[in-house]
C-alpha positions as CSV (number, residue, x, y, z in Angstrom):
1,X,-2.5,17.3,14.7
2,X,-4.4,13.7,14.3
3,X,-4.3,12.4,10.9
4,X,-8.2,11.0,10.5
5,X,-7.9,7.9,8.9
6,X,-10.1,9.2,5.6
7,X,-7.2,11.6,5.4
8,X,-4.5,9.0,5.2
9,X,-4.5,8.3,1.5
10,X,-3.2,4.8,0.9
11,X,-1.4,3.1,-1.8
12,X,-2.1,-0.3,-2.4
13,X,1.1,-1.9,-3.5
14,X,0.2,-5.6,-5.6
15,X,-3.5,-4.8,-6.7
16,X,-5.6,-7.3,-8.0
17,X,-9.1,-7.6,-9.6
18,X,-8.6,-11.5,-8.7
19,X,-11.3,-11.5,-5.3
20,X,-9.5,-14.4,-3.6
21,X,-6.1,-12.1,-3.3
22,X,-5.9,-10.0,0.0
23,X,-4.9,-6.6,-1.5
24,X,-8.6,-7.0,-3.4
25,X,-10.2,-7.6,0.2
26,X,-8.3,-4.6,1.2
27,X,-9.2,-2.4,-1.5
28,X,-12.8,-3.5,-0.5
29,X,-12.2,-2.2,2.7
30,X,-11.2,0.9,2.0
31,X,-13.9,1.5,-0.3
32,X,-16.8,0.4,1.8
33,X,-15.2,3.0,4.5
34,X,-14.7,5.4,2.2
35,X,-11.1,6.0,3.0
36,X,-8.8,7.4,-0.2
37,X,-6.8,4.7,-1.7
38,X,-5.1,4.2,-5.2
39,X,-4.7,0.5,-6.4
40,X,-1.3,0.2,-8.5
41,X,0.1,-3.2,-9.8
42,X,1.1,-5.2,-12.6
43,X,-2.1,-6.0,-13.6
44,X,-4.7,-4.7,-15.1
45,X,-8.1,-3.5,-14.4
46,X,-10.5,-2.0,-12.0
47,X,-11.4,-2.6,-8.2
48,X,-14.1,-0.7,-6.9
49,X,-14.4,2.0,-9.2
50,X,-10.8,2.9,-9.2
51,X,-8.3,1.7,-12.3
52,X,-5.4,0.0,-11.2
53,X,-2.1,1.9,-11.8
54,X,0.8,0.3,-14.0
55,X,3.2,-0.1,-11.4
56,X,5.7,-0.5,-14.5
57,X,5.0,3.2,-15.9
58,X,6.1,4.5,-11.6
59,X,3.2,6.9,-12.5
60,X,3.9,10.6,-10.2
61,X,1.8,10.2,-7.2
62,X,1.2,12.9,-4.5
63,X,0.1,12.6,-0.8
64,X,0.7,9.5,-0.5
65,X,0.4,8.5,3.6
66,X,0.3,5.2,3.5
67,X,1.9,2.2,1.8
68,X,0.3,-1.4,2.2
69,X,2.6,-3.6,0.4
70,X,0.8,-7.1,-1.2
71,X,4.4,-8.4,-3.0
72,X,6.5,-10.6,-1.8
73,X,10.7,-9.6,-0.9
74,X,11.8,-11.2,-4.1
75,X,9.6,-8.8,-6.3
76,X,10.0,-5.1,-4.1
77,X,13.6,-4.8,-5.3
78,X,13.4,-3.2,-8.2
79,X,10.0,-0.8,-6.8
80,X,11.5,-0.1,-3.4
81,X,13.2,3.3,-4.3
82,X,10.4,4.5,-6.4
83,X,7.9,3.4,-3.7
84,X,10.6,5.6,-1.2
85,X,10.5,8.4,-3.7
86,X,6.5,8.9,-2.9
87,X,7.5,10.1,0.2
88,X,5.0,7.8,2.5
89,X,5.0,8.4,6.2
90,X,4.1,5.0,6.8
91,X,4.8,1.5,4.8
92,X,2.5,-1.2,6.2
93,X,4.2,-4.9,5.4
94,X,1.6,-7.6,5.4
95,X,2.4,-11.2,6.0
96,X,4.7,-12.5,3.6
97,X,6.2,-9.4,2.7
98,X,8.7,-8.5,5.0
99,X,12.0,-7.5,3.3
100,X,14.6,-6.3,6.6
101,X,15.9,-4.1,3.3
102,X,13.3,-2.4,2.4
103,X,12.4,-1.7,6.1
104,X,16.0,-0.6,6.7
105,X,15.9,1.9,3.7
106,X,12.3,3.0,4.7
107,X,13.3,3.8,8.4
108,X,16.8,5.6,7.1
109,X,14.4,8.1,5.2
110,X,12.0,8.7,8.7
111,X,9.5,6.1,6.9
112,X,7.1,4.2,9.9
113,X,7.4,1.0,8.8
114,X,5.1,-1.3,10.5
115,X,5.0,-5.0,10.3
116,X,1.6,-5.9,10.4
117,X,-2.0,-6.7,8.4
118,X,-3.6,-4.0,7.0
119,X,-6.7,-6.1,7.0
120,X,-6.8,-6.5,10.8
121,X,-5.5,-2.8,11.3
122,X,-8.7,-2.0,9.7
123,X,-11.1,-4.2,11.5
124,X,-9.8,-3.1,14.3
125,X,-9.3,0.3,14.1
126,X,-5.5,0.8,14.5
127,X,-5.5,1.8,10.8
């Protein structure tokens, strides 16, 4: 069965309320298409309605589809097994945040790790 891309409930890895960061232009994506997404970071505040998450408390997530990561290699070390531990189907790593790692542990757990922008995905419909 075809996921529909509302249905794919996305977490947004390095959320920001700061405008001039990409993961807030993708959370603003996702809320003008009204596609599910939960903003989780180390800082604090809201983006479109939703609170951002305190990536530091590894709050218990469920139905989690997809993972769009906005940190950089040197700071996904100490997240990457919680982030595994969500049980994504897909981990989406922007520009600037490949980590051959993380991809390696993500793909030994059946992850779909995609190297990519979730920015263009989205504009373009390959979301």
């Amino acid at each position: 069965m075809e996921v529909e891309m509302s249905d794919k409930k996305t977490l947004i890895v390095g959320a920001t309320t700061n405008p001039s960061r990409y993961a807030h232009y993708a959370a603003s994506m996702f809320a003008e298409r009204e596609m599910d997404f939960v903003p989780i970071g180390i800082k604090k505040g809201k983006v479109f309605g939703r609170e951002i998450l305190d990536l530091k408390t590894k709050p218990e997530l469920s139905d989690i589809h997809t993972i769009t990561l906005y940190i950089g290699p040197q700071h996904q070390e100490e997240w990457m097994d919680y982030l595994l531990s969500l049980n994504p189907k897909r981990i989406i790593f922007n520009p600037g945040t490949e980590n051959p790692e993380f991809f390696n542990k993500a793909k030994e757990k059946g992850v779909y790790v995609v190297p990519a922008c979730t920015l263009v995905m989205l504009s373009t419909g390959q979301f």
